[in-house]
Structures are given as structure tokens and as C-alpha cells.
N, C-alpha and C positions, 0 to 999 in steps of 0.2 A: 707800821710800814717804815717808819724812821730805821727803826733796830732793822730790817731787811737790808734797806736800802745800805745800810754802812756794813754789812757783810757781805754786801756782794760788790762794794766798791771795794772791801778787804781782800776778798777771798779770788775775784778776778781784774781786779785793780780797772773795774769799769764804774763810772761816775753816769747815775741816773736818777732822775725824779722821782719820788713816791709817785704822783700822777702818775709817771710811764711805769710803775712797777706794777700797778694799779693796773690797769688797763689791760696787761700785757697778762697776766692772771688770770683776768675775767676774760680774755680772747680764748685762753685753754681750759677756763670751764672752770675753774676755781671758785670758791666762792668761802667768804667768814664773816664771823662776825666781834665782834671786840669784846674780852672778858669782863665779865660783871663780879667783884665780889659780893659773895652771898654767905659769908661765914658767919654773917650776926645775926641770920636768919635761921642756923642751922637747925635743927633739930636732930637727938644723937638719935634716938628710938626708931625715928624714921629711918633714917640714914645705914645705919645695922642692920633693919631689915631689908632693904633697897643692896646692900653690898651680900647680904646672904642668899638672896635673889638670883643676881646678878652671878655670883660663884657658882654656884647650880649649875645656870644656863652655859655658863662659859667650860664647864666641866662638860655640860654632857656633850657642846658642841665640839668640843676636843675628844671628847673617847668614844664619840656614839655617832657623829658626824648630823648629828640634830636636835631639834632643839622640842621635842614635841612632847614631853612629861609635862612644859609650862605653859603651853598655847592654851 
């Protein structure tokens, strides 16, 4: 929220609270969560197969307009 907050004092030279950046997100529906590393946990074998998966799916919703070989 820091790093927001000082781009948008940059980017429209307006100065505001993480609180009111905060607030003002979640009034439009926004919602996050804060990144966790997990790289010490990775596992490749899983992960290869999870990205092999994942390309499939994202193939066939790009040429096929669905996703229904992997349901």
C-alpha cells in the first residue's frame, strides 16, 4: 500500500493515506491479499506439471473458446 500510495502522490501529485487508499478500493470492490514467498517450498515435478496443465487450458481457450477437454 506504501508503494501505491507514493505513485499516485507521483503520478497525480495528490498526497493520501494508505488508510484512505485502503478504504477507497474496497468501496469499488477490490479486494488482495499480500504475497507470500513460497519458493523454498517449491517442488519442480509438481510445478511442470501444473504449467503443462495450465498451457493446455489456456491454448484451448484461445482457439477453441473453451475449456471442456479438461473439466
Amino acid at each position: 500500500m506504501k508503494r501505491l500510495a507514493a505513485w499516485i502522490d507521483k503520478q497525480f501529485n495528490l498526497k493520501c493515506c494508505r488508510e484512505s487508499i485502503r478504504k477507497t478500493l474496497k468501496n469499488l470492490g477490490f479486494s488482495w491479499k499480500k504475497a507470500r514467498k513460497l519458493l523454498n517450498k517449491a517442488n519442480s515435478k509438481k510445478r511442470r506439471e501444473f504449467l503443462e496443465k495450465l498451457k493446455g487450458l489456456l491454448d484451448d481457450a484461445l482457439h477453441n473458446g473453451g475449456m471442456t477437454k479438461y473439466v
